[in-house]
N, C-alpha and C positions, 0 to 999 in steps of 0.2 A: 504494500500500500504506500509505503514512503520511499522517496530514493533515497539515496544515501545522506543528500543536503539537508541538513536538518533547518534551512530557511522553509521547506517542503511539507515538512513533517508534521508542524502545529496545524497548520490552515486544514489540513486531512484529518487529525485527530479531532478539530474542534466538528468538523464537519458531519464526522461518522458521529460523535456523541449527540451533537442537532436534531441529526435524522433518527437516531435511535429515540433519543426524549417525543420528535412528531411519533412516530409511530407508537408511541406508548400510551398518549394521548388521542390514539384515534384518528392524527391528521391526515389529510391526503397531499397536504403541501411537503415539499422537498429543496431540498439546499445545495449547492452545488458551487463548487470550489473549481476553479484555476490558478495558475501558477504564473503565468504571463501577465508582467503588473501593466504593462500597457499596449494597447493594440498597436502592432508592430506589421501592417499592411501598409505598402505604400500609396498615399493617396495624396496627390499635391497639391489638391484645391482644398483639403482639409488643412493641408499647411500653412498655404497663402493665407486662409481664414484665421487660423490662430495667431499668426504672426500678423496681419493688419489688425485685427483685436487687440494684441499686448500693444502694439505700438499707436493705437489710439488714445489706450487707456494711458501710456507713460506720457502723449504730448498733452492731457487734460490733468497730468500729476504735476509735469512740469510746467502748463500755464499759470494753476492755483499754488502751488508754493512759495514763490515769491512775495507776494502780496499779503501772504500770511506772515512771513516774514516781516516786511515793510509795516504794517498794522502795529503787530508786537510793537516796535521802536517807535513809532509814532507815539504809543497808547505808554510807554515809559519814558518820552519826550513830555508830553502833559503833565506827569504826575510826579517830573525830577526825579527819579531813582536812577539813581547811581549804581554802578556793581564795582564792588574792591578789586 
């Protein structure tokens, strides 16, 4: 049931006892374990998609950060605080 990896071994153990606890209760639901952490099909429009998604999301991180910055110094411009 396990290979030799023991990264393998838990995800299968936890799986068989899952399935053992539904079937003891009656269920007809079932669980089911792989080992493959991420789909590893090539597919390049799933790429471009993720990759124009992060890079939208970082140019909307790096618009709003400054100004949050700038604000901060403003708002301790007002109220004279000082830092040693």
């Amino acid at each position: 049931m396990c290979s030799p990896d023991p990264v393998n071994c838990f995800p299968v153990l936890v799986n068989i006892l899952s399935n053992t606890f539904l079937r003891l209760f009656n269920s007809t639901a079932r669980l089911r374990v792989w080992s493959e952490l991420f789909y590893t099909g090539e597919n390049g429009e799933l790429k471009n998609y993720i990759f124009f998604g992060l890079f939208t999301y970082l140019l909307v991180l790096a618009a709003g950060l400054p100004p949050l910055f700038a604000m901060s110094n403003v708002e301790d411009y007002k109220v004279k605080s000082m830092s040693c």
